[in-house]
N, CA, C and O atoms as a GROMACS GRO file, in nm:
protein
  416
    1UNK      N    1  35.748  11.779  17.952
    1UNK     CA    2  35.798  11.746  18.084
    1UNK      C    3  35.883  11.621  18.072
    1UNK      O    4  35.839  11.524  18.010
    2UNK      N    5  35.971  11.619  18.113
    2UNK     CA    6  36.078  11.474  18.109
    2UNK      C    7  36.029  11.337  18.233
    2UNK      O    8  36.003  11.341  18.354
    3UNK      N    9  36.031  11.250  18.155
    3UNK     CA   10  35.963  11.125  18.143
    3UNK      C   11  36.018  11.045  18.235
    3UNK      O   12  35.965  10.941  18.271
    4UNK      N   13  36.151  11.096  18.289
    4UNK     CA   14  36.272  11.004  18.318
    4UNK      C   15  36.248  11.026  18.476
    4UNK      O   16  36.236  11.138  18.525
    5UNK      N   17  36.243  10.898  18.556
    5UNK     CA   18  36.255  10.944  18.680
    5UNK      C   19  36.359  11.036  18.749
    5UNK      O   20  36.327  11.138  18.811
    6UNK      N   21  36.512  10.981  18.731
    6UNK     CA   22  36.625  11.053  18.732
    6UNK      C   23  36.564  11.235  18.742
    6UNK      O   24  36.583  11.319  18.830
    7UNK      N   25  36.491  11.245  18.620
    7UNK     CA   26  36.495  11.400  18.643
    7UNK      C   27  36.414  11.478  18.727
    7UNK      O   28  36.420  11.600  18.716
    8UNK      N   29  36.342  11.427  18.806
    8UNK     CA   30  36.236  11.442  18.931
    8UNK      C   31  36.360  11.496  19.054
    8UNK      O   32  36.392  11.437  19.156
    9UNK      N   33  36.403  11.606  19.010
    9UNK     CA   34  36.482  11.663  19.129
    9UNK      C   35  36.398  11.835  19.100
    9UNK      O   36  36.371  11.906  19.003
   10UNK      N   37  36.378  11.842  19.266
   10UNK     CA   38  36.332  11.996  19.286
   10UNK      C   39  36.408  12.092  19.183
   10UNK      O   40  36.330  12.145  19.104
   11UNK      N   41  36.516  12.120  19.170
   11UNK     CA   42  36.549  12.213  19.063
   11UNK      C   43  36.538  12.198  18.934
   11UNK      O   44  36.550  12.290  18.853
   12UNK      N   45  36.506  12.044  18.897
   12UNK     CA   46  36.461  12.003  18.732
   12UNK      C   47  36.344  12.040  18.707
   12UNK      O   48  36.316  12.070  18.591
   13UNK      N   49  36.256  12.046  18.801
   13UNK     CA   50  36.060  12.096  18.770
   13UNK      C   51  36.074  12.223  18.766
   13UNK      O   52  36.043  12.293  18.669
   14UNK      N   53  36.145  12.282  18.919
   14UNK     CA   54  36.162  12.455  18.890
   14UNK      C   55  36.220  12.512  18.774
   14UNK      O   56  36.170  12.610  18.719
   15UNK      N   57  36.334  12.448  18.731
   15UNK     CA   58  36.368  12.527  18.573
   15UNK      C   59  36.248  12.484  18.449
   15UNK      O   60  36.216  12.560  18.357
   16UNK      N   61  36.191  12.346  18.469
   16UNK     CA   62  36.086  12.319  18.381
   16UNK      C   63  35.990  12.419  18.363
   16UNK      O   64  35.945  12.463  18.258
   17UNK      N   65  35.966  12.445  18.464
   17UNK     CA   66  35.787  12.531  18.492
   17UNK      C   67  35.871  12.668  18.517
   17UNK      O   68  35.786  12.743  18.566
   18UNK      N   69  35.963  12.723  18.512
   18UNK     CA   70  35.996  12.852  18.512
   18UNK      C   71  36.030  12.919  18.366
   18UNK      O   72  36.034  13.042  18.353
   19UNK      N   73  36.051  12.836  18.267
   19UNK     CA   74  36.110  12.842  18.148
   19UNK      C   75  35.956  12.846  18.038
   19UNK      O   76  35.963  12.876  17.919
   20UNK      N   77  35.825  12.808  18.108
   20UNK     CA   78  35.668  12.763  18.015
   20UNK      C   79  35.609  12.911  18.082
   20UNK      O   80  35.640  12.952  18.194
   21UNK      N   81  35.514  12.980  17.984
   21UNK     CA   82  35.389  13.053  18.056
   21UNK      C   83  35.292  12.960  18.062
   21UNK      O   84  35.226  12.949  17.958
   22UNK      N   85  35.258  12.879  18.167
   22UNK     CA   86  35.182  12.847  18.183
   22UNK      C   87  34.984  12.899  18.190
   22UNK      O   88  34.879  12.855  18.144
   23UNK      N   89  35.034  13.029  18.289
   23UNK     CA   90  34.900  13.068  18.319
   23UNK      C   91  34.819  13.149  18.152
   23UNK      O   92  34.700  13.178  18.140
   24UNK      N   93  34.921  13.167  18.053
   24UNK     CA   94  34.836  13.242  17.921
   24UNK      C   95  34.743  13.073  17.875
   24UNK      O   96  34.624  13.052  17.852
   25UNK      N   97  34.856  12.984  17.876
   25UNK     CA   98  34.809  12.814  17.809
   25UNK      C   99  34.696  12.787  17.869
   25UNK      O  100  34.597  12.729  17.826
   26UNK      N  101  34.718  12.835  17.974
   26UNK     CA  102  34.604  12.750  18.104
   26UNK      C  103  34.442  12.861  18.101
   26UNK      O  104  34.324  12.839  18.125
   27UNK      N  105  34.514  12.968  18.063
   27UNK     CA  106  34.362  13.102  18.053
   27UNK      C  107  34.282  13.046  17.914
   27UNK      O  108  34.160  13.032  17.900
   28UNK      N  109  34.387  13.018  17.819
   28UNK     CA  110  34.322  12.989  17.696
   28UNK      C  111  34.230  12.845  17.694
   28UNK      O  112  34.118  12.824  17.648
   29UNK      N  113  34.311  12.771  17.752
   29UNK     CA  114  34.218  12.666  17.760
   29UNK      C  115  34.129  12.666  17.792
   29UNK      O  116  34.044  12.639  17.708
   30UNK      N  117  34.084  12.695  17.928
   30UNK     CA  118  33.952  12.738  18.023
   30UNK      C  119  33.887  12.784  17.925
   30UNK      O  120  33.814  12.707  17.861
   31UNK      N  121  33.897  12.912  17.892
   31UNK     CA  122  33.797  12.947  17.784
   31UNK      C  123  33.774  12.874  17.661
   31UNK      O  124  33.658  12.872  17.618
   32UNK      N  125  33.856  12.821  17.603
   32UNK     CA  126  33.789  12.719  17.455
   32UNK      C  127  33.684  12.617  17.546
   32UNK      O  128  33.571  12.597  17.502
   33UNK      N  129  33.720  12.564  17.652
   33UNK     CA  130  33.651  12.474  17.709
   33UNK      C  131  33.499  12.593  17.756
   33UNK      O  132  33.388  12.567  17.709
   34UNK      N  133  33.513  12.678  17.821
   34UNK     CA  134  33.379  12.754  17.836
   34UNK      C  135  33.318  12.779  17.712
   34UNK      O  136  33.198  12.756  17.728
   35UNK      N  137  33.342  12.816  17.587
   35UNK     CA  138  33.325  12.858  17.476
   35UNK      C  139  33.190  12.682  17.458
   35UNK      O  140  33.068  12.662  17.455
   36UNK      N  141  33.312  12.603  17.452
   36UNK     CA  142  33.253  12.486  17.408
   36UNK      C  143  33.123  12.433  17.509
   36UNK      O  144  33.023  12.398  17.446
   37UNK      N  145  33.114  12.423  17.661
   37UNK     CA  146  33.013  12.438  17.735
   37UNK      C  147  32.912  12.519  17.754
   37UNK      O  148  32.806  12.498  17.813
   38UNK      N  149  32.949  12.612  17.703
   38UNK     CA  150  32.827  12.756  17.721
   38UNK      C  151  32.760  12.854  17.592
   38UNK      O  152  32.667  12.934  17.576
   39UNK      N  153  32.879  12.787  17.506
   39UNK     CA  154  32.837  12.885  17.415
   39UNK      C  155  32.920  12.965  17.343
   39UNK      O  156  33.036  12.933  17.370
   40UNK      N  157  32.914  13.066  17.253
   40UNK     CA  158  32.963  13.187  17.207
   40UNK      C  159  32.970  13.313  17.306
   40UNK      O  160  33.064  13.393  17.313
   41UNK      N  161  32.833  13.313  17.392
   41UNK     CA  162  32.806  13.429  17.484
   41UNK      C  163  32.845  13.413  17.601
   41UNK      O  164  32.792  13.459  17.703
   42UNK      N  165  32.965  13.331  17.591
   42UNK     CA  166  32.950  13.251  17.772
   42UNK      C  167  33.035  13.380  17.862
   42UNK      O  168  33.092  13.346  17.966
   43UNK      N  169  33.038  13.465  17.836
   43UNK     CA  170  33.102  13.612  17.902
   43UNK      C  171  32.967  13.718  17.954
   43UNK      O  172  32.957  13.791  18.052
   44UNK      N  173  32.877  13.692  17.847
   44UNK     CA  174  32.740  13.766  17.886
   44UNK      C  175  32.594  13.703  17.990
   44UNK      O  176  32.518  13.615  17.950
   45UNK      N  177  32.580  13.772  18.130
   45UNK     CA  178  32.566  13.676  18.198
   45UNK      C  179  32.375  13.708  18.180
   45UNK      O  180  32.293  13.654  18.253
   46UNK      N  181  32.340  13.809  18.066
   46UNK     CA  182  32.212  13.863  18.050
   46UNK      C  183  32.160  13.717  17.935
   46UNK      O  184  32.063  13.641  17.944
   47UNK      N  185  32.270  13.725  17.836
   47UNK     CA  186  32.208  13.632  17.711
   47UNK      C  187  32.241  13.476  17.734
   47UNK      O  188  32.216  13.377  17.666
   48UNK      N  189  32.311  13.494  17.867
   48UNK     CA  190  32.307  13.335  17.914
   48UNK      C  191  32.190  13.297  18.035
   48UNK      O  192  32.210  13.205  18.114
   49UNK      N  193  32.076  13.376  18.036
   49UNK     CA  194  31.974  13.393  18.171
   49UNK      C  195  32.032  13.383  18.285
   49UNK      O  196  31.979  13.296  18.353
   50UNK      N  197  32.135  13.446  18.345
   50UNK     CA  198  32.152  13.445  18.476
   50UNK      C  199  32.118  13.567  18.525
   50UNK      O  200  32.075  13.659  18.456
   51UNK      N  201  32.137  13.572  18.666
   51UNK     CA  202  32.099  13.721  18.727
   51UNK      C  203  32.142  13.834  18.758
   51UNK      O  204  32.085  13.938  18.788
   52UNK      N  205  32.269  13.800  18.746
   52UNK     CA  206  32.404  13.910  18.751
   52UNK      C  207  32.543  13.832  18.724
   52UNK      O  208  32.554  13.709  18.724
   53UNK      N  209  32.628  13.905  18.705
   53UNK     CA  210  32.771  13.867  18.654
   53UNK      C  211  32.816  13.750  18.774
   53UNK      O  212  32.875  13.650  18.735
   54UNK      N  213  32.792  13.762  18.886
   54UNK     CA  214  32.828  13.670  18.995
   54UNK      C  215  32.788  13.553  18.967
   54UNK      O  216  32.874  13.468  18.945
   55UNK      N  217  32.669  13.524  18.961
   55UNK     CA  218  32.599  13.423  18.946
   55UNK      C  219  32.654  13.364  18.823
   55UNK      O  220  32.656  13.241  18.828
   56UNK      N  221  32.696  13.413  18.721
   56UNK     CA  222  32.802  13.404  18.600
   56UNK      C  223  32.914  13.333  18.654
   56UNK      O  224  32.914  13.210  18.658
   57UNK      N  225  33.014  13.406  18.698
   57UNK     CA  226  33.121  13.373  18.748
   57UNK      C  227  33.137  13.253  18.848
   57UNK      O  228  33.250  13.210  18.873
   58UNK      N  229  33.008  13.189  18.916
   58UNK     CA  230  33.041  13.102  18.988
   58UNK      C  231  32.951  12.972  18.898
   58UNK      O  232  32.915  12.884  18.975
   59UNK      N  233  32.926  12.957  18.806
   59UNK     CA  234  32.885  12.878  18.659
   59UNK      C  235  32.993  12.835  18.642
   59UNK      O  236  33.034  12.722  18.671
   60UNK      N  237  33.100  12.999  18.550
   60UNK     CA  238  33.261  12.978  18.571
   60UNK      C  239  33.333  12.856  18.640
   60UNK      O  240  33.361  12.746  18.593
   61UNK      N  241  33.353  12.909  18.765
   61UNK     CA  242  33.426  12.846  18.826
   61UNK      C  243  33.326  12.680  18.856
   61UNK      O  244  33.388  12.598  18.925
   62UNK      N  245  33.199  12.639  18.813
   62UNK     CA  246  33.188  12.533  18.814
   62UNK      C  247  33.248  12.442  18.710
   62UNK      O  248  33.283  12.326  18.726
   63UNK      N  249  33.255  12.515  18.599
   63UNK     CA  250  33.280  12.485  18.457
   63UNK      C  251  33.392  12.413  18.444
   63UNK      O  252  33.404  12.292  18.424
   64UNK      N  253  33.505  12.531  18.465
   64UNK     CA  254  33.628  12.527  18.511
   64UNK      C  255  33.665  12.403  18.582
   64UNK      O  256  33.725  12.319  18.516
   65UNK      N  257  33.642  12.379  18.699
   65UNK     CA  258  33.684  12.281  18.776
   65UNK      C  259  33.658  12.153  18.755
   65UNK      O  260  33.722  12.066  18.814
   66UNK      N  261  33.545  12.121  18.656
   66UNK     CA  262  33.463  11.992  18.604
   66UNK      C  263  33.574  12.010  18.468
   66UNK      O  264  33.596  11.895  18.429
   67UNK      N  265  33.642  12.097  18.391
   67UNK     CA  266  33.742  12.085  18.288
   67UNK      C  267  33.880  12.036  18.362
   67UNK      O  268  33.945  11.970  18.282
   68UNK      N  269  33.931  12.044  18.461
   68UNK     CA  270  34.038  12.083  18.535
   68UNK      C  271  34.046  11.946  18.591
   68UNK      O  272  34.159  11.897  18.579
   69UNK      N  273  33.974  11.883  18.639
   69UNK     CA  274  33.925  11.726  18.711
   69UNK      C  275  33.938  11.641  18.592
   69UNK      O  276  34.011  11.544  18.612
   70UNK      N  277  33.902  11.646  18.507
   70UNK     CA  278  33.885  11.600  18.352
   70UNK      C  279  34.064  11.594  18.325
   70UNK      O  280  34.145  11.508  18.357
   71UNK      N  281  34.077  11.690  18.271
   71UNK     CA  282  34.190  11.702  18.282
   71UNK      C  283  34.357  11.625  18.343
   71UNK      O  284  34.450  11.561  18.294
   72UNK      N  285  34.321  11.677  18.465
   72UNK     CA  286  34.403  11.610  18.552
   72UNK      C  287  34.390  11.476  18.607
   72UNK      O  288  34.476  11.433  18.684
   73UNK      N  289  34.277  11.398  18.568
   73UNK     CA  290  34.226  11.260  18.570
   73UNK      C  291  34.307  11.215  18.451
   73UNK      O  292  34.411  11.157  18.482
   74UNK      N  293  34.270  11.238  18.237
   74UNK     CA  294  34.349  11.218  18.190
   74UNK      C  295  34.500  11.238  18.187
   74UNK      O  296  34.542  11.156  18.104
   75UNK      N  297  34.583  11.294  18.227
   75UNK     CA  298  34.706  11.311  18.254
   75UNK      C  299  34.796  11.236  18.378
   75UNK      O  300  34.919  11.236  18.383
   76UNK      N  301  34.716  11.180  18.464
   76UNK     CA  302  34.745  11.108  18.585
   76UNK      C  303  34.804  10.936  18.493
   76UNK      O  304  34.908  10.870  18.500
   77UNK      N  305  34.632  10.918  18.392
   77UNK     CA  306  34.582  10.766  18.352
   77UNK      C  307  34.703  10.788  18.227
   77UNK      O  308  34.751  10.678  18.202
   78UNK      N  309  34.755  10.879  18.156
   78UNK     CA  310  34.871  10.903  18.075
   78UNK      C  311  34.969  10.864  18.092
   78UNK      O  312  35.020  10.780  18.018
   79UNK      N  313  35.018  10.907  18.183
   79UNK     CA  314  35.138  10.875  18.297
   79UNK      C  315  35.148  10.738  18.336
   79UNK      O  316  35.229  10.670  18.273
   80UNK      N  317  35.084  10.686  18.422
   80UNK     CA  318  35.081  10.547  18.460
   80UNK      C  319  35.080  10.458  18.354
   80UNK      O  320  35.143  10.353  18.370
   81UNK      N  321  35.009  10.479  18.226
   81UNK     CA  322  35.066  10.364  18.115
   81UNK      C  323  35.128  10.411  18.069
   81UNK      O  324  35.111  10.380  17.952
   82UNK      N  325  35.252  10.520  18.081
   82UNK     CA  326  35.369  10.538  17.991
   82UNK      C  327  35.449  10.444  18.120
   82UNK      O  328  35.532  10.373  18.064
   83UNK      N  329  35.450  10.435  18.183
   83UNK     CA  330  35.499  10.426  18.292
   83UNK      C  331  35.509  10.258  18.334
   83UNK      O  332  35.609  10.189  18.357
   84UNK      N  333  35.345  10.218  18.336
   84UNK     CA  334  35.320  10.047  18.410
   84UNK      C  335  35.311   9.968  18.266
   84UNK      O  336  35.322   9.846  18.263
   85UNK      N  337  35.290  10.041  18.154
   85UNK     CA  338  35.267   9.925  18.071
   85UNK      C  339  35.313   9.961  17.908
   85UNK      O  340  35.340  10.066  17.850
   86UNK      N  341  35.308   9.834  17.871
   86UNK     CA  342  35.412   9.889  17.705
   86UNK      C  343  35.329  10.000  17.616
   86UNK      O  344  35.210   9.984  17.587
   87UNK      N  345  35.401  10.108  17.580
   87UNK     CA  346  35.314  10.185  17.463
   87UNK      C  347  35.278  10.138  17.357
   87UNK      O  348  35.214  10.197  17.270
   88UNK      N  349  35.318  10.021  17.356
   88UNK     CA  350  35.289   9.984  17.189
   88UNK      C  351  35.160   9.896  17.151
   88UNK      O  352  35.112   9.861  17.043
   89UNK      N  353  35.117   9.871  17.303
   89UNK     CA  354  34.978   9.748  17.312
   89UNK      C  355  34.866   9.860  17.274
   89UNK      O  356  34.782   9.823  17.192
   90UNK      N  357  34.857   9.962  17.310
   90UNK     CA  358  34.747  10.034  17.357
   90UNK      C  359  34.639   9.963  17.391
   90UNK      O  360  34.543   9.972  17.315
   91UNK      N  361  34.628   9.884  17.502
   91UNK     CA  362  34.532   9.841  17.574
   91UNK      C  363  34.554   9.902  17.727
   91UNK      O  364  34.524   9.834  17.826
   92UNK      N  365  34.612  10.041  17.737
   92UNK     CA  366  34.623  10.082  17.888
   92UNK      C  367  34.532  10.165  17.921
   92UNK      O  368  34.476  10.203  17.819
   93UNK      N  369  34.491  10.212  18.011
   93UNK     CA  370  34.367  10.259  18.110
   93UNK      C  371  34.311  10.377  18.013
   93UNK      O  372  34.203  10.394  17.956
   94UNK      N  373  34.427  10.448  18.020
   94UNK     CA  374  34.409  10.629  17.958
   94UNK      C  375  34.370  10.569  17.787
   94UNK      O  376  34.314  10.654  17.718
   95UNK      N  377  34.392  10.448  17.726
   95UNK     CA  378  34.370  10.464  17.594
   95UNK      C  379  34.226  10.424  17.605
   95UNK      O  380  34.140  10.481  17.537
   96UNK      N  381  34.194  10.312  17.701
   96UNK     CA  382  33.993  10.305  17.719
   96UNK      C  383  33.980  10.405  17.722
   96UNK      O  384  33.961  10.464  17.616
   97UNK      N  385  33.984  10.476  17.848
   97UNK     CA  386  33.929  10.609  17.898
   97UNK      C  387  33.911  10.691  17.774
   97UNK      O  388  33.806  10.747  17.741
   98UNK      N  389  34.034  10.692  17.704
   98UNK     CA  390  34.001  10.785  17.558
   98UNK      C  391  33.897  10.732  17.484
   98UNK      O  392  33.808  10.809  17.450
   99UNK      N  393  33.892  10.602  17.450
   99UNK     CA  394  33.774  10.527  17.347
   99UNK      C  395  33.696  10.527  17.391
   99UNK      O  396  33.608  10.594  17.338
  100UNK      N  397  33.662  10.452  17.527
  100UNK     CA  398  33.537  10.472  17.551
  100UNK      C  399  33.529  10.517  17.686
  100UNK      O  400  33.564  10.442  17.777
  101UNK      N  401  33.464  10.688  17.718
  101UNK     CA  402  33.470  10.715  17.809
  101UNK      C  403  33.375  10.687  17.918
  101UNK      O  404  33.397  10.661  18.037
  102UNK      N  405  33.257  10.697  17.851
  102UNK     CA  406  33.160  10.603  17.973
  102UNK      C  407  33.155  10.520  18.029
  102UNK      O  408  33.064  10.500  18.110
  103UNK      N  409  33.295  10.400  17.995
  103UNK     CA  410  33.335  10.324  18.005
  103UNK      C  411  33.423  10.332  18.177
  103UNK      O  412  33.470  10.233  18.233
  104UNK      N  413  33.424  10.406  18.205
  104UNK     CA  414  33.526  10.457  18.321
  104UNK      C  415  33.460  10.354  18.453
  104UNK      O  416  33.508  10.360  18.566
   0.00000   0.00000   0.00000
């Protein structure tokens, strides 16, 4: 994504994000991240003790959204020290947050 304020015009994001598949990047992720929270079986909602596939699927979508928050928390704290402070100190928010995250 371009860094430059200048390029923050409605038709610079639309050709950005029209030109990426996003949603295959974004399916794959979710799942390495479920993989990594749940397991190998995290598709089987018998060998993960739940009670039916629903009850599965809304695990899912807890999963998901606690990756997604995560996520979009680091990428916000990214931004703002590319942005408020020199790259070269690495003493900016997103580089704690990376070292030490309990630290938040």
């Amino acid at each position: 994504m371009p860094t430059s304020v200048d390029a923050y015009t409605v038709g610079a994001l639309k050709e950005w994000f029209d030109d990426r598949d996003l949603a295959a990047d974004l399916q794959l992720s979710l799942n390495k991240n479920r993989l990594a929270s749940m397991g190998s079986n995290f598709c089987d909602h018998t060998k993960l003790g739940f009670e039916d596939a629903a009850a599965l699927e809304k695990e899912h979508k807890s999963v998901d959204l606690k990756y997604l928050r995560q996520t979009n928390r680091m990428a916000v704290l990214l931004f703002h020290d590319a942005v408020f402070l020199a790259p070269d100190k690495g003493d900016g928010r997103a580089y704690q947050t990376a070292q030490h995250p309990a630290k938040q």
